[in-house]
N, CA, C, O and CB atoms as a CASP TS submission, in Angstrom:
PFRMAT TS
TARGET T0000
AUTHOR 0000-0000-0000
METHOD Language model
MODEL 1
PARENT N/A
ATOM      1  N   UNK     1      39.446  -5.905  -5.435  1.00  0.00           N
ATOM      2  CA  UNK     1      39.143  -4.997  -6.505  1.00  0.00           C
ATOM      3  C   UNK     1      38.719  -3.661  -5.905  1.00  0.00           C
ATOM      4  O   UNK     1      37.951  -3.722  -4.946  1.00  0.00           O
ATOM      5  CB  UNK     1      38.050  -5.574  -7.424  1.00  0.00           C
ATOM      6  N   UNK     2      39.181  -2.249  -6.413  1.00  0.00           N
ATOM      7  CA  UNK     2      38.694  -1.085  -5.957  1.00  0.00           C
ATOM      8  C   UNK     2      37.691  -1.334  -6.760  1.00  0.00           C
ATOM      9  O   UNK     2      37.614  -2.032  -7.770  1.00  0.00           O
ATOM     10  CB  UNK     2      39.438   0.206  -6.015  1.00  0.00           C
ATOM     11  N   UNK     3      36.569  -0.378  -5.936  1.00  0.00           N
ATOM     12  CA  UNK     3      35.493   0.166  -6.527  1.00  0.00           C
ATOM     13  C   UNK     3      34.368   1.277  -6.216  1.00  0.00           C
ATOM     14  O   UNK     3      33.841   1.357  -5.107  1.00  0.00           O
ATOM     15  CB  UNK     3      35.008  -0.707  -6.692  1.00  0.00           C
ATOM     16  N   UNK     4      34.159   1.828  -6.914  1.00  0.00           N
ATOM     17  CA  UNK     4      33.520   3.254  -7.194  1.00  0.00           C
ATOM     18  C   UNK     4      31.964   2.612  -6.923  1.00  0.00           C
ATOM     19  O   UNK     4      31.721   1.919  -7.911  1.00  0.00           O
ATOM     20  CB  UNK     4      33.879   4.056  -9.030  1.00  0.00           C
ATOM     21  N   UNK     5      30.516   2.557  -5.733  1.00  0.00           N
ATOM     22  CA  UNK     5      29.361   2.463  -5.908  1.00  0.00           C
ATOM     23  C   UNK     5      29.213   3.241  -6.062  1.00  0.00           C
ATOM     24  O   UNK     5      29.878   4.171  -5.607  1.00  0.00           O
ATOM     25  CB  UNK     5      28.697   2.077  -5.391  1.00  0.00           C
ATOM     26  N   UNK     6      27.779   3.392  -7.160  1.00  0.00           N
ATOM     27  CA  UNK     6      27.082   4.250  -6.878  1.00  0.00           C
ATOM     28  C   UNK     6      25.523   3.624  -6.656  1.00  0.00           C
ATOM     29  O   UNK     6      25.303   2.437  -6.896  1.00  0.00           O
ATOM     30  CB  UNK     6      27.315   5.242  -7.873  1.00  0.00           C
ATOM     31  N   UNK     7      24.422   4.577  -6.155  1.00  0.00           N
ATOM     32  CA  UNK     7      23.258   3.797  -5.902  1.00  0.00           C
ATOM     33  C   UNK     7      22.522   4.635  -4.699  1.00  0.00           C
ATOM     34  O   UNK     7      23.067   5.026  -3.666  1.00  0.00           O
ATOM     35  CB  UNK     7      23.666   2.194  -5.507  1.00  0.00           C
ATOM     36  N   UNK     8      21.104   4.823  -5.094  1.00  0.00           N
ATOM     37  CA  UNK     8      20.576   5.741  -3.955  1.00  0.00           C
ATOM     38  C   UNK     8      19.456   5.101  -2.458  1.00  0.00           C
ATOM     39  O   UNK     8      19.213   5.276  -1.264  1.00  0.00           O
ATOM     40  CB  UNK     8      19.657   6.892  -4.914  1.00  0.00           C
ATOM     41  N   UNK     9      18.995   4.057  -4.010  1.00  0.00           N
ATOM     42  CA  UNK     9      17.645   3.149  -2.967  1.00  0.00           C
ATOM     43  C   UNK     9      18.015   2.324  -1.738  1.00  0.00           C
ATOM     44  O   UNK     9      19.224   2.129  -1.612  1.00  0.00           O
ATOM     45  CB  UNK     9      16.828   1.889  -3.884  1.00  0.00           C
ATOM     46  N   UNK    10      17.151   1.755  -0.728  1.00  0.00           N
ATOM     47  CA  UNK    10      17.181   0.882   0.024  1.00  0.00           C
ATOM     48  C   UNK    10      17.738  -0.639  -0.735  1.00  0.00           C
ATOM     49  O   UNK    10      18.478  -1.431  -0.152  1.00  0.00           O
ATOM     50  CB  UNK    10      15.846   0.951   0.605  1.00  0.00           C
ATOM     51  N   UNK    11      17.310  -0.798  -1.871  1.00  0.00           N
ATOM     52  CA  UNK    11      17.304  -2.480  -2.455  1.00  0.00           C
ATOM     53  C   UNK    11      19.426  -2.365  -2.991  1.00  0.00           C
ATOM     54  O   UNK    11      20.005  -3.222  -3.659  1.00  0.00           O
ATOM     55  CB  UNK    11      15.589  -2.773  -4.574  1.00  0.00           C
ATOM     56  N   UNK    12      19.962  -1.298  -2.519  1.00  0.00           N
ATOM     57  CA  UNK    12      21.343  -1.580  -2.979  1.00  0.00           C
ATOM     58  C   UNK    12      22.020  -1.147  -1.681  1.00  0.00           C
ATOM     59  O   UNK    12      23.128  -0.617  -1.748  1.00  0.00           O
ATOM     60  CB  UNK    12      21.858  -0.750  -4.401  1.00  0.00           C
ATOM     61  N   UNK    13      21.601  -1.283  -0.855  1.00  0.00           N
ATOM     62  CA  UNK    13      22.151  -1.252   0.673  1.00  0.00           C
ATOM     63  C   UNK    13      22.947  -3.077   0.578  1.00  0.00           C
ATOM     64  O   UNK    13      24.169  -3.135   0.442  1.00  0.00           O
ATOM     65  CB  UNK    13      20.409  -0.987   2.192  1.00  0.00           C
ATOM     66  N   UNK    14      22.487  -3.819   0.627  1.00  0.00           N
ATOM     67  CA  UNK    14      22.959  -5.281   0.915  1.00  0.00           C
ATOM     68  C   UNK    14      23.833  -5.628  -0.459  1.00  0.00           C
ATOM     69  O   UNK    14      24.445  -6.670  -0.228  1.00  0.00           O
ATOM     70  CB  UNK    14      21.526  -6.449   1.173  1.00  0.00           C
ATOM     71  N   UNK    15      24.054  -5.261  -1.487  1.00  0.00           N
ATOM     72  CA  UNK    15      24.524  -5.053  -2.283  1.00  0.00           C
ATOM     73  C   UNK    15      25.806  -4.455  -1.903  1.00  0.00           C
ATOM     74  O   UNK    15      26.865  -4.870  -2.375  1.00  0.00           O
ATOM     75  CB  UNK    15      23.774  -4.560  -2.950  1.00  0.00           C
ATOM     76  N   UNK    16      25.750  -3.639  -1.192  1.00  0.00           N
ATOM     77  CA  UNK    16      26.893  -2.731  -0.899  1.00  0.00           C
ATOM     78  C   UNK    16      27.582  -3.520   0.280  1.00  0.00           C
ATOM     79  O   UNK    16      28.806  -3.648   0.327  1.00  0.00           O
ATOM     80  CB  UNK    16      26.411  -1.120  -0.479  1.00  0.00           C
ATOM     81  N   UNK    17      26.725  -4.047   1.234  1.00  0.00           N
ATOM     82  CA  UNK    17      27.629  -4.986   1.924  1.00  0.00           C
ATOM     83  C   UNK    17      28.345  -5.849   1.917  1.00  0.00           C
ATOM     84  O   UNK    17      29.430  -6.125   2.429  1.00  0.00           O
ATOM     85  CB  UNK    17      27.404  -5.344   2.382  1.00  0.00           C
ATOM     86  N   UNK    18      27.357  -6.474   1.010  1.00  0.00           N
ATOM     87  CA  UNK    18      28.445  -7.681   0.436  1.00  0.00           C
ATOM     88  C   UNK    18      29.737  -7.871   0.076  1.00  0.00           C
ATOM     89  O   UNK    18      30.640  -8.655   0.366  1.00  0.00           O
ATOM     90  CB  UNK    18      28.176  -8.061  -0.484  1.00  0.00           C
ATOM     91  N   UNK    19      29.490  -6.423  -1.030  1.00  0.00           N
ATOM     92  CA  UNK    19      30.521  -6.229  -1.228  1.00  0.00           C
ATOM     93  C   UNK    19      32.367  -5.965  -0.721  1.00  0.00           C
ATOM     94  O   UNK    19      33.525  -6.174  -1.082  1.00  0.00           O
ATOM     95  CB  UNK    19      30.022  -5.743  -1.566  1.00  0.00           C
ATOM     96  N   UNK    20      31.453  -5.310   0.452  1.00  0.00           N
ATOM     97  CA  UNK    20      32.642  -5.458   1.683  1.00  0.00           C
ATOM     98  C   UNK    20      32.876  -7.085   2.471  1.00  0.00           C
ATOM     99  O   UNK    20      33.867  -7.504   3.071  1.00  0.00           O
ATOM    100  CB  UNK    20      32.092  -4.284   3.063  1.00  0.00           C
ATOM    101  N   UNK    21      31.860  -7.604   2.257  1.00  0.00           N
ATOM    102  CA  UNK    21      32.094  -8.839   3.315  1.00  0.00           C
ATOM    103  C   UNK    21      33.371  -9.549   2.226  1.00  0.00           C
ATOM    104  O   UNK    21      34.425 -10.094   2.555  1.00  0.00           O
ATOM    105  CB  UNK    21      30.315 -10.093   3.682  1.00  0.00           C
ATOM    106  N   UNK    22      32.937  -9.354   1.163  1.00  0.00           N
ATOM    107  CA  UNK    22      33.613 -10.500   0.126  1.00  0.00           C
ATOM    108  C   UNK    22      35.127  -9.789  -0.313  1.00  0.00           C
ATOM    109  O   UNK    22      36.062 -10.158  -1.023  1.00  0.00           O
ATOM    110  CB  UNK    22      32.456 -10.793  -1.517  1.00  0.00           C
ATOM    111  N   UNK    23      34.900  -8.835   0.328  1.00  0.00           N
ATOM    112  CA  UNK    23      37.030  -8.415   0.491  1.00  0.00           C
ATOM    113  C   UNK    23      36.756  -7.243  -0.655  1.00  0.00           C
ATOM    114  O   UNK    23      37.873  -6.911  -1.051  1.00  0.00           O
ATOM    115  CB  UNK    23      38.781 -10.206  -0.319  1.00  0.00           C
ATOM    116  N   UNK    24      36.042  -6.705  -1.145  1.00  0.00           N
ATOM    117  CA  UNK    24      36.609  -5.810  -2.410  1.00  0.00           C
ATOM    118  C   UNK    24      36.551  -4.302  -1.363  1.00  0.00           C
ATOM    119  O   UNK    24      35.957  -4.257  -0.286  1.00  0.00           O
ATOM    120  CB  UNK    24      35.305  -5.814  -4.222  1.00  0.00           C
ATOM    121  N   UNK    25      37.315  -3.144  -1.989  1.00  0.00           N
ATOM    122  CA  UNK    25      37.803  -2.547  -1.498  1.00  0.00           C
ATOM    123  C   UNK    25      36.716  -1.022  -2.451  1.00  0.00           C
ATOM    124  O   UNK    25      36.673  -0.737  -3.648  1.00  0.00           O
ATOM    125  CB  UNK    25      39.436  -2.992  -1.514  1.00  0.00           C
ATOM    126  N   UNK    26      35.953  -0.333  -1.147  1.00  0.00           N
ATOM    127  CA  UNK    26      34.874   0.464  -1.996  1.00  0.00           C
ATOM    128  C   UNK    26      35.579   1.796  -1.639  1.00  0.00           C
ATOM    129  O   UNK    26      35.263   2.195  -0.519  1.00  0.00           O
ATOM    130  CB  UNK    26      33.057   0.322  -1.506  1.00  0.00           C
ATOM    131  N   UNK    27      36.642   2.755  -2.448  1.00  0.00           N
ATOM    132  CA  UNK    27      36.912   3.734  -2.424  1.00  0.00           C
ATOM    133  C   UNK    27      36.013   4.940  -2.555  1.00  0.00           C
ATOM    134  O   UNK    27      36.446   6.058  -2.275  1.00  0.00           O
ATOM    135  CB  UNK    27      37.643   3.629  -3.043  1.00  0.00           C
ATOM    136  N   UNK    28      34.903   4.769  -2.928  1.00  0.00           N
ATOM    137  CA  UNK    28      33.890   5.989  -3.040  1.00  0.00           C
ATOM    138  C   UNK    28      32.229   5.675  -3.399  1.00  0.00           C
ATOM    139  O   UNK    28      31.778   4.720  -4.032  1.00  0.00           O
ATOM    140  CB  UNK    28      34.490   6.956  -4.277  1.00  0.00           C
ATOM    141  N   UNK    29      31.773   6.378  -3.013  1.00  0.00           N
ATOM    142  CA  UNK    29      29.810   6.055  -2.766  1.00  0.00           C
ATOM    143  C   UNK    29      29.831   7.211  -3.661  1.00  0.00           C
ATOM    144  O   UNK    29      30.637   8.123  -3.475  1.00  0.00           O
ATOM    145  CB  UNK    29      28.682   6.267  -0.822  1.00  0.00           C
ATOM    146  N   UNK    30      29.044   7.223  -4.556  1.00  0.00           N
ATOM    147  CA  UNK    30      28.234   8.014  -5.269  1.00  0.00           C
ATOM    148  C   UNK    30      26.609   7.785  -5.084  1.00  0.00           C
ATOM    149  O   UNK    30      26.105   6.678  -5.273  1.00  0.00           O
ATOM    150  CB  UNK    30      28.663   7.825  -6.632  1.00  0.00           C
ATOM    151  N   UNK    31      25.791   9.019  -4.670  1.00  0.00           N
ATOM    152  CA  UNK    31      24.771   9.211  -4.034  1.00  0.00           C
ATOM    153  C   UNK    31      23.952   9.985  -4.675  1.00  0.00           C
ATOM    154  O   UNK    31      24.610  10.612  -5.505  1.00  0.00           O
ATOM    155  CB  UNK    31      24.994   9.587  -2.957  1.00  0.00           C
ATOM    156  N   UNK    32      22.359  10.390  -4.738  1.00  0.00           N
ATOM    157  CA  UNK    32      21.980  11.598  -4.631  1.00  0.00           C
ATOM    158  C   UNK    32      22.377  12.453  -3.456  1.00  0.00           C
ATOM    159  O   UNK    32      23.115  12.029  -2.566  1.00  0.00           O
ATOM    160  CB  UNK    32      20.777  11.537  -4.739  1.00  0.00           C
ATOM    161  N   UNK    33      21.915  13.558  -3.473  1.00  0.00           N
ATOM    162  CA  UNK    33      21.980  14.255  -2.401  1.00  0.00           C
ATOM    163  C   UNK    33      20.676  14.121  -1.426  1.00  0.00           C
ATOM    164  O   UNK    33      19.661  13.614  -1.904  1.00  0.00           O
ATOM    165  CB  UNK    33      22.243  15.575  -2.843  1.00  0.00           C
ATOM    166  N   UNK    34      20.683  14.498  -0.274  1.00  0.00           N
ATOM    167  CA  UNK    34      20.059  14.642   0.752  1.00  0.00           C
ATOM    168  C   UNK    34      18.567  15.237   0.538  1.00  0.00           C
ATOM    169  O   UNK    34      18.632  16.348   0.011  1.00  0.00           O
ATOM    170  CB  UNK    34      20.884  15.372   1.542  1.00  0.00           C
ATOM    171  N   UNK    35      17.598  14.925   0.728  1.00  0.00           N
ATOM    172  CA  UNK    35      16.160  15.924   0.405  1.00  0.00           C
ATOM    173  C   UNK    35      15.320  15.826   1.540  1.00  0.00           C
ATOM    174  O   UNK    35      15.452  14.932   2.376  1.00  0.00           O
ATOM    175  CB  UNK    35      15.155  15.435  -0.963  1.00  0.00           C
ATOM    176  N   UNK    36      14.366  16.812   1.607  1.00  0.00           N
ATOM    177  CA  UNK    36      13.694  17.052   2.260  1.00  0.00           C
ATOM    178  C   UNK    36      12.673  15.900   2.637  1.00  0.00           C
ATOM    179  O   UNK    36      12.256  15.068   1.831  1.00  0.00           O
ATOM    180  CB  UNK    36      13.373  18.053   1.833  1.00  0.00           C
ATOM    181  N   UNK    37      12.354  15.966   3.886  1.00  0.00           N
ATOM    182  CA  UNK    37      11.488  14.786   4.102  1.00  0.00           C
ATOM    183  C   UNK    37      10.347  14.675   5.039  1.00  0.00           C
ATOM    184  O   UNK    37      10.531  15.582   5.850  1.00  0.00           O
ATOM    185  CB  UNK    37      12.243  13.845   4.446  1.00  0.00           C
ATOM    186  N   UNK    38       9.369  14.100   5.323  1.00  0.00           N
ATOM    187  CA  UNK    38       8.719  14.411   6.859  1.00  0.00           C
ATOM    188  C   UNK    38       7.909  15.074   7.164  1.00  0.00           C
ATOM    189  O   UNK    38       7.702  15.858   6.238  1.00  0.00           O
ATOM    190  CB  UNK    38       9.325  14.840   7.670  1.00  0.00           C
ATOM    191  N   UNK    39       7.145  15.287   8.126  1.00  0.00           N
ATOM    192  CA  UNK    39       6.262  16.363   8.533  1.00  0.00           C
ATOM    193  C   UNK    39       7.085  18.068   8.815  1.00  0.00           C
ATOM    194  O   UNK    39       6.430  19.062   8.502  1.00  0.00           O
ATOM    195  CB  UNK    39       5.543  15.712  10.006  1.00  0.00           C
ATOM    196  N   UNK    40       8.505  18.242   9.407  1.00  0.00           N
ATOM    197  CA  UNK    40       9.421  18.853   9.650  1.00  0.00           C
ATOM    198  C   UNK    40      10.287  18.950   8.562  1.00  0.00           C
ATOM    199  O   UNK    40      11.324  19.486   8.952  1.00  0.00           O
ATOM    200  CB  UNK    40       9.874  18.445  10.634  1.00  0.00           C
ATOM    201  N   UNK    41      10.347  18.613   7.101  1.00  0.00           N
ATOM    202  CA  UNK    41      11.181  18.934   6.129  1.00  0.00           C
ATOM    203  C   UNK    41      12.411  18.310   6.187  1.00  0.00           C
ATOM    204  O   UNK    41      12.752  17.795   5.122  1.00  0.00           O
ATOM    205  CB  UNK    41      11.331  20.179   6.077  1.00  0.00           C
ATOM    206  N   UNK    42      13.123  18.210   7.042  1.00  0.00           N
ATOM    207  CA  UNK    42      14.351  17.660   7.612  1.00  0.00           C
ATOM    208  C   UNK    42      14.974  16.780   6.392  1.00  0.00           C
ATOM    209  O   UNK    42      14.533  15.734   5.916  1.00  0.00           O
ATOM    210  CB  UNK    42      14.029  16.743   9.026  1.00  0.00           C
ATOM    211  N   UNK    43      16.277  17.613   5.984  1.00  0.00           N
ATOM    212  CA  UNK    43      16.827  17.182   4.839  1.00  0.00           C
ATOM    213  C   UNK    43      17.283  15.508   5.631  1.00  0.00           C
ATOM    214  O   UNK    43      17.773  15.227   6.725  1.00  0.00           O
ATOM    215  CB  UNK    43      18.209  18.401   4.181  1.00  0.00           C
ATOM    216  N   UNK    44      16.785  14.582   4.323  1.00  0.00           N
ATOM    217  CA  UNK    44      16.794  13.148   4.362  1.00  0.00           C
ATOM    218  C   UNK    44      17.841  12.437   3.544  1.00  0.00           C
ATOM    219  O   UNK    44      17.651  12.176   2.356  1.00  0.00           O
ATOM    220  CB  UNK    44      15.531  12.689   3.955  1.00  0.00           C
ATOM    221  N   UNK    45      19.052  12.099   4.246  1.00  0.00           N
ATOM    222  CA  UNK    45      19.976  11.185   3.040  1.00  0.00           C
ATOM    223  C   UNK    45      19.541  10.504   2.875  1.00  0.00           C
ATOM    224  O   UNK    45      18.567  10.082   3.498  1.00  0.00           O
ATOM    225  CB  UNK    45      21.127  10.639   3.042  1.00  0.00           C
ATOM    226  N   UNK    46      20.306   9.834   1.485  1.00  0.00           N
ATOM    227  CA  UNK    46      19.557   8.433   0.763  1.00  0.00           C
ATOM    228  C   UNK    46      20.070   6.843   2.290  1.00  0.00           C
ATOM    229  O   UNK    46      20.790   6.774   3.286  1.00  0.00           O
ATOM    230  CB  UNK    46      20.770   8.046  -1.586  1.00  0.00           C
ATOM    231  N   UNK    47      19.321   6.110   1.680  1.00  0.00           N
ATOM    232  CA  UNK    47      20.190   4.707   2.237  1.00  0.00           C
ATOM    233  C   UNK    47      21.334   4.944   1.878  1.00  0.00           C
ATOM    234  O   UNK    47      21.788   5.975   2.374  1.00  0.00           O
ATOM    235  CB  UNK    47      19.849   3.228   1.691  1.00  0.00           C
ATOM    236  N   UNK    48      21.824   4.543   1.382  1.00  0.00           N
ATOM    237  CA  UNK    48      23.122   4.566   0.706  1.00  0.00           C
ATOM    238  C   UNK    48      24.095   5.311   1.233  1.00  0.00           C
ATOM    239  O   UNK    48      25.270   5.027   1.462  1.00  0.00           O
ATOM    240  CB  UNK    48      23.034   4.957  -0.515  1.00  0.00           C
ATOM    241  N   UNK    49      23.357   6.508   1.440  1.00  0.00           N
ATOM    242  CA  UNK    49      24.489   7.590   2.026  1.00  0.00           C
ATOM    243  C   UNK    49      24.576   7.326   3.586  1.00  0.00           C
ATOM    244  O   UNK    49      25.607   7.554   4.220  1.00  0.00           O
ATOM    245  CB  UNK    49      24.010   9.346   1.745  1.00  0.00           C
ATOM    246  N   UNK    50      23.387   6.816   4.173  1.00  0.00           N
ATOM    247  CA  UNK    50      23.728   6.796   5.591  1.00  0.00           C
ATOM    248  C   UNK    50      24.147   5.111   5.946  1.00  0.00           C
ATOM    249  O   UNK    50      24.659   4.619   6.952  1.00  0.00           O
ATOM    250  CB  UNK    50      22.307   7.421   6.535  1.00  0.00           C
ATOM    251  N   UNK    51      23.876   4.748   5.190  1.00  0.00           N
ATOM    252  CA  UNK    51      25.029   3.001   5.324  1.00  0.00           C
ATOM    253  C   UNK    51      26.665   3.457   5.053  1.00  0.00           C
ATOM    254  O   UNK    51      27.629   3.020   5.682  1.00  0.00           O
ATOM    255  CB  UNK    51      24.558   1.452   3.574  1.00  0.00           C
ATOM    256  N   UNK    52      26.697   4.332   4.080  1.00  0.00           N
ATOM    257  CA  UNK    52      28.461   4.605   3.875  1.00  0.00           C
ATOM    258  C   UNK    52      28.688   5.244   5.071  1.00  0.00           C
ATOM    259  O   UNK    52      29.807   4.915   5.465  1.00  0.00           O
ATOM    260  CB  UNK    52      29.074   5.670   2.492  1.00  0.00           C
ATOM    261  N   UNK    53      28.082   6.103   5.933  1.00  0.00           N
ATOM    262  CA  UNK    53      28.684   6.653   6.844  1.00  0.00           C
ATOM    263  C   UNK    53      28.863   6.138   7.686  1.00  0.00           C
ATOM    264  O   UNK    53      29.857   6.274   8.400  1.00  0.00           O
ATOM    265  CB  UNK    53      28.385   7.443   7.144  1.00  0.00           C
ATOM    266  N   UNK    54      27.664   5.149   7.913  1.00  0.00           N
ATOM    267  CA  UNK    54      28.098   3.796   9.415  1.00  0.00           C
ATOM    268  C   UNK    54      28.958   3.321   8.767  1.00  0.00           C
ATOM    269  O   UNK    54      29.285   2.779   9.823  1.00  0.00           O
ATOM    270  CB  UNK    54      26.953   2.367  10.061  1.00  0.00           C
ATOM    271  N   UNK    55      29.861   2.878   7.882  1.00  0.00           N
ATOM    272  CA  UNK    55      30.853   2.064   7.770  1.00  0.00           C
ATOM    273  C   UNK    55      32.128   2.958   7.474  1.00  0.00           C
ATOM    274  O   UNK    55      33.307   2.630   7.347  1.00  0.00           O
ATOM    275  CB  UNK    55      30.529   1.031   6.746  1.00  0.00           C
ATOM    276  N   UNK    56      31.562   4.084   7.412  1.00  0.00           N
ATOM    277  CA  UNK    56      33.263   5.320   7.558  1.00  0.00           C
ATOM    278  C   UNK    56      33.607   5.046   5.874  1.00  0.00           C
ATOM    279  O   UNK    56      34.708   4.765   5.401  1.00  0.00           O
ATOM    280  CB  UNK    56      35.233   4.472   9.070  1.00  0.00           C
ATOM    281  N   UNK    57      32.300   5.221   5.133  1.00  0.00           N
ATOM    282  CA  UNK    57      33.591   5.046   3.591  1.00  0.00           C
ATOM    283  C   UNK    57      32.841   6.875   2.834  1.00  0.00           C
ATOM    284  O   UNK    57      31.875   7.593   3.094  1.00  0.00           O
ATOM    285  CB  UNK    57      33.011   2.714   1.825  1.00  0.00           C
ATOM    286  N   UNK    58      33.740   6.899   2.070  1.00  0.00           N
ATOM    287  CA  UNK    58      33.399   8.540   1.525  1.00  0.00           C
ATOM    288  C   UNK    58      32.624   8.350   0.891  1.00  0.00           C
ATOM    289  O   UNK    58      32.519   7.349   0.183  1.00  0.00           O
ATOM    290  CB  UNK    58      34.291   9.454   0.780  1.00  0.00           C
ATOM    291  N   UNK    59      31.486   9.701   0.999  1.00  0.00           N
ATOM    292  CA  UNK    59      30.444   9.642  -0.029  1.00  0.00           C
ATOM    293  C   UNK    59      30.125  10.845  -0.584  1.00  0.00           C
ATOM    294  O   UNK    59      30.026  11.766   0.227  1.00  0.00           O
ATOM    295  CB  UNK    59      29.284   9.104   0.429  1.00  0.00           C
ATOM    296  N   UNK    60      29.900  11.156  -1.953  1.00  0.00           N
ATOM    297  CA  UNK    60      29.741  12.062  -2.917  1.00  0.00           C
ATOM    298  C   UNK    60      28.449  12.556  -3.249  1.00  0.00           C
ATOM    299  O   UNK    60      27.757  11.989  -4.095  1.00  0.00           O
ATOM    300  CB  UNK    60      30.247  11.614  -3.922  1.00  0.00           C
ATOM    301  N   UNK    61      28.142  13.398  -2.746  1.00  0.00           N
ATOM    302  CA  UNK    61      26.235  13.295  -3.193  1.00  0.00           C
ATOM    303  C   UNK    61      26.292  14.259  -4.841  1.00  0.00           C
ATOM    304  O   UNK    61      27.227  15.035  -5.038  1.00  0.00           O
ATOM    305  CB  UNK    61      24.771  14.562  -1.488  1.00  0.00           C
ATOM    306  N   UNK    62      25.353  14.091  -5.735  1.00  0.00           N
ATOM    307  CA  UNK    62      25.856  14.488  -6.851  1.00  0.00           C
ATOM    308  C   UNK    62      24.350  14.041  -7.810  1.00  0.00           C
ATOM    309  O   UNK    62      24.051  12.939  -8.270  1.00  0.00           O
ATOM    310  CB  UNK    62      27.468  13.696  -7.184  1.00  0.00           C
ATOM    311  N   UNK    63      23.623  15.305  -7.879  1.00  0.00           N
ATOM    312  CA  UNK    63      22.590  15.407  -7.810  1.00  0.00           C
ATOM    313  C   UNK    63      22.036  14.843  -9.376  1.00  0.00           C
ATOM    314  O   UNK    63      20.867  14.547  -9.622  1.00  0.00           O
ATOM    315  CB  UNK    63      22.372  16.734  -7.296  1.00  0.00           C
ATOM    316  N   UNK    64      23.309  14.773 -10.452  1.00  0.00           N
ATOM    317  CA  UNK    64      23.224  14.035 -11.817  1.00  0.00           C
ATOM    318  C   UNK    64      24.612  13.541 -12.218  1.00  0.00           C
ATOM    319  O   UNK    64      25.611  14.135 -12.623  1.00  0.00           O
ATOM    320  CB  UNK    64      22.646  15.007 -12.997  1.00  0.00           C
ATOM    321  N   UNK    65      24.403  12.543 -12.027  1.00  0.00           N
ATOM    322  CA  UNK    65      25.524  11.508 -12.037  1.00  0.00           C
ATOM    323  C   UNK    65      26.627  11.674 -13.624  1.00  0.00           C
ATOM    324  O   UNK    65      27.831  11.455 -13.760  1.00  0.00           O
ATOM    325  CB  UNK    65      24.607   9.799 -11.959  1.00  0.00           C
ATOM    326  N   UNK    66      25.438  12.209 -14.760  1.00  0.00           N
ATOM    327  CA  UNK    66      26.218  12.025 -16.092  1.00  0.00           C
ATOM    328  C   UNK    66      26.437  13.605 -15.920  1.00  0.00           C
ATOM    329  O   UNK    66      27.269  13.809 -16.804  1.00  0.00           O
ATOM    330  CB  UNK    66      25.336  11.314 -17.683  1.00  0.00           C
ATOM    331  N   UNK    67      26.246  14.564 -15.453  1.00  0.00           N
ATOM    332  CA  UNK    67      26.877  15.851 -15.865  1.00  0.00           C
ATOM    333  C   UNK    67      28.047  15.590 -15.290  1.00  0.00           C
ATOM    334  O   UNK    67      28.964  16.409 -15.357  1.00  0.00           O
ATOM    335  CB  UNK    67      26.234  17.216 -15.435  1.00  0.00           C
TER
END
């Protein structure tokens, strides 16, 4: 099955794996975007966004999902 995640937190990281282990086919990550974080500000991707990138799948950051 293609499919579109979306999801920003840590608790949909394994969620998202699974999904790959179990054969479905994830054409696109929908994300927040990146924010500031830290003692140094240092813009912070979500989980989500930096699990799609270890696994090489595209990700959309998109700061309100229904506009």
């Amino acid at each position: 099955m293609r499919i579109v995640y979306m999801g920003s937190g840590e608790f949909g990281c394994e969620t998202l794996r699974r999904l790959l282990e179990i054969g479905h086919d994830i054409v696109q990550v929908i994300t927040q975007p990146a924010r500031p974080a830290g003692r140094g500000r240092h813009l912070m991707p979500t989980p989500i966004a930096r699990l799609a990138q270890e696994l090489s799948l595209p990700v959309l950051e998109v700061a309100n999902v229904n506009a």
